[in-house]
Residue frames as qw, qx, qy, qz and C-alpha x, y, z in Angstrom:
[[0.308, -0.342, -0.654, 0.600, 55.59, -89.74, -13.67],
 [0.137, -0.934, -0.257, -0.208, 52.07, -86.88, -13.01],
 [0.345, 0.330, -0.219, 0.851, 53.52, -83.86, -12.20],
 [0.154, -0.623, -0.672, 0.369, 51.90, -82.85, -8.66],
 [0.042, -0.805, -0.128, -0.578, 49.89, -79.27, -9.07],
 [0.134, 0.045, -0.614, 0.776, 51.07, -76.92, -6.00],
 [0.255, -0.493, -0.809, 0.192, 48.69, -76.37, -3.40],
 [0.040, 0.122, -0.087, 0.988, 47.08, -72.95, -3.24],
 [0.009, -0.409, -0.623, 0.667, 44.83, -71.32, -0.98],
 [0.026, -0.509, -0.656, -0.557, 41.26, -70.69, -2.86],
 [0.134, -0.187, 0.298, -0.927, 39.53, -67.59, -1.64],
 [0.020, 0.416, 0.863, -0.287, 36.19, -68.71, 0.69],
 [0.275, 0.460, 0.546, -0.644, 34.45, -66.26, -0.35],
 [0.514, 0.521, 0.045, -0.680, 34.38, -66.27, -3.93],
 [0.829, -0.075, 0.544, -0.104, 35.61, -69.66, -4.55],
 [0.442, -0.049, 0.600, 0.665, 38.32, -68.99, -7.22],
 [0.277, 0.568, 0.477, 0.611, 36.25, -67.05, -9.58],
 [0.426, -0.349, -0.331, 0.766, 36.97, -63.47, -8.65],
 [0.189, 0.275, -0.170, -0.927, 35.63, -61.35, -11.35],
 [0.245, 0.422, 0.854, 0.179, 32.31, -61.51, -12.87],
 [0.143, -0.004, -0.342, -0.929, 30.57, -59.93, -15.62],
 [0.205, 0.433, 0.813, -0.331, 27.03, -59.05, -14.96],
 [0.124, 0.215, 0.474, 0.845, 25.16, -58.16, -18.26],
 [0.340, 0.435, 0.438, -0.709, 21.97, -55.21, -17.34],
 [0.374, 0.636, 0.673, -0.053, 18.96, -54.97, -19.67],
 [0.388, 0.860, 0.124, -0.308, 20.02, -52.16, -21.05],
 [0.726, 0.201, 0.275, 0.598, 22.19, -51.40, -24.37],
 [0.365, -0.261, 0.246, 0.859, 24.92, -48.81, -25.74],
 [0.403, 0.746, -0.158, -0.505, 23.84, -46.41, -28.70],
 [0.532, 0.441, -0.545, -0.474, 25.87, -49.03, -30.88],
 [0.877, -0.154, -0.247, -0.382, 23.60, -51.91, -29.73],
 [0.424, 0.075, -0.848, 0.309, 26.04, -53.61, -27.12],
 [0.620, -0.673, -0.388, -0.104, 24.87, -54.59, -24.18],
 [0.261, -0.748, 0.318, -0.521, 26.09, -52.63, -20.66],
 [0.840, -0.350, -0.412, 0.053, 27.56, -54.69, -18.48],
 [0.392, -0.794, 0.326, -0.330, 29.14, -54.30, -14.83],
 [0.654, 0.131, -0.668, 0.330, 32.56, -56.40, -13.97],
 [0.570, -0.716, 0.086, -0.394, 32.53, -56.75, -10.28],
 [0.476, 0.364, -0.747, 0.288, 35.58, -58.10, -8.01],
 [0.757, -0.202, -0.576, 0.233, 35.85, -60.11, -5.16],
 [0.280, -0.884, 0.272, -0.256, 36.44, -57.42, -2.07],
 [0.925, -0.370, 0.079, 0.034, 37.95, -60.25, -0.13],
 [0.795, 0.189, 0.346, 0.462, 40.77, -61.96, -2.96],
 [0.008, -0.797, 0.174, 0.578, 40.80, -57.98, -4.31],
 [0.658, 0.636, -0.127, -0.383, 40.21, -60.10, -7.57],
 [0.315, 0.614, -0.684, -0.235, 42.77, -63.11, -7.59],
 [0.845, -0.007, -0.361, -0.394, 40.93, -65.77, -6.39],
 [0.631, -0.292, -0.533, 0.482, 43.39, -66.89, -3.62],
 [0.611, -0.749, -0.250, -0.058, 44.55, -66.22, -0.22],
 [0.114, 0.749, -0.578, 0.305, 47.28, -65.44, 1.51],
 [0.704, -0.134, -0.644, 0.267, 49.13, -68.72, 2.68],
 [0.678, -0.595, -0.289, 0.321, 49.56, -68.97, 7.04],
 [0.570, -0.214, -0.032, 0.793, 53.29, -67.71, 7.20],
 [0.031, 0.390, 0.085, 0.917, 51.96, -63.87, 5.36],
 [0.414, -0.743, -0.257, -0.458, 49.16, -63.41, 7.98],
 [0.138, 0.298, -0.549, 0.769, 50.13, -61.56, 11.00],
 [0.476, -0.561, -0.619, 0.275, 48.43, -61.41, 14.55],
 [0.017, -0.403, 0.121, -0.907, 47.54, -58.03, 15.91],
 [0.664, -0.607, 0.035, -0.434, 46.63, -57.67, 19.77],
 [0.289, -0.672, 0.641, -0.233, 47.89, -58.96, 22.61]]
């Protein structure tokens, strides 16, 4: 019998892939390249959401 995967909430704005490495043109003194990881602001880097029941309402 398939075992069902659970359903989790993918983040809309970076669409499950939260971190990304973005190699620059330049390199290190011992010839690596420089690169900049960069996260998701949204997800704060985990690529989901917060299900219904954790989000609150604020205002009348």
């Amino acid at each position: 019998m398939p075992q069902h995967a659970q359903n989790t909430r993918v983040c809309r704005d970076c669409d499950g892939f939260a971190t990304a490495a973005i190699t620059t043109g330049t390199r290190h003194t011992d010839g690596t390249r420089a690169t900049l990881r960069v996260t998701c602001p949204a997800c704060k880097g985990t690529g989901t959401t917060a299900s219904a029941a954790n989000l609150h309402r604020i205002g009348r």
